[in-house]
Every structure is written in C-alpha cells, then in structure tokens.
C-alpha positions, -999 to +999 in steps of 0.1 A: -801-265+899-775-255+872-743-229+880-730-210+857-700-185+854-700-161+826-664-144+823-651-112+807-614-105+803-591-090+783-558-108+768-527-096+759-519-119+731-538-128+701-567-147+705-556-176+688-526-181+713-552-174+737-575-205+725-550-225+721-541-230+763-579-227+767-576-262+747-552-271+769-572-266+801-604-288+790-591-315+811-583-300+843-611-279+842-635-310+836-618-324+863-627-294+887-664-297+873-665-271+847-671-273+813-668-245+787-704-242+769-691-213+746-663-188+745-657-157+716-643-124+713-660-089+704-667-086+669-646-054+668-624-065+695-607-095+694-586-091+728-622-089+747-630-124+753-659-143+770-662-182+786-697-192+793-688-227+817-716-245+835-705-254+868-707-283+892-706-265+919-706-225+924-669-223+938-661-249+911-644-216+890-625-205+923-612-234+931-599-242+897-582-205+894-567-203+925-552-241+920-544-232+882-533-192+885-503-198+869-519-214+838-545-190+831-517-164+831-498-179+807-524-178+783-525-141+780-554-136+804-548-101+822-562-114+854-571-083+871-596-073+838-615-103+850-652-102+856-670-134+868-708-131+867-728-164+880-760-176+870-783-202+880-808-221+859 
C-alpha cells in the first residue's frame, strides 16, 4: 500500500529561497524514503506552501524531520504552521 504526507506551512522568506533548500534536500529525503511528487504555493499567497511526498514508510516524514530540523528551518519553514495530513493509496 502507498503512504503519503500532504503538508501545509507557511514560510518566512520568499518562495524561491524557499525552493531553493527544498532542492537541496532531494537527496536526503530520498534517502529516508520520501520523494516529493509536487509542491506549489497559493495562487494569491505565495508564503502558503504545499509538498505532496509519497512515503516508504508512514514515519518516513518523522523520521526525516526530527533528524533534519535544523535544515527545514533554515529554509524559511515556520515549523509550528505545519500541518501533516497522511494518505494511503
């Protein structure tokens, strides 16, 4: 069965900054059995951002955060605006 993890967040930067450290974190996060499907802002919005990852495992997103905290901070990600909604396919 497919895991999914759709997040919500705000940033604090632009969303370009933003991106560019989401880049960054392909490999790690492959790594740690995620990989990003999609990820866009609001149309009128541009500091409310989405991920859609697929998931290797459900705790796969946990387990990369908690290891990586410092690294999805520094990408302008307000971490307490986080919302982390799983699906299953």
């Amino acid at each position: 069965m497919a895991q999914f993890a759709l997040l919500q967040f705000k940033i604090k930067n632009t969303f370009e900054e933003w991106e560019t450290t989401f880049y960054n974190a392909q490999n790690p996060a492959r790594k740690m059995g995620i990989n990003s499907i999609s990820h866009g802002h609001q149309s009128d919005d541009p500091k409310e951002v989405f991920v859609l990852m697929m998931l290797e495992a459900k705790d796969s997103w946990s387990k990369f955060y908690d290891e990586n905290n410092a690294l999805v901070e520094s990408s302008g990600h307000i971490l307490d605006s986080t919302k982390v909604t799983y699906y299953e396919n």
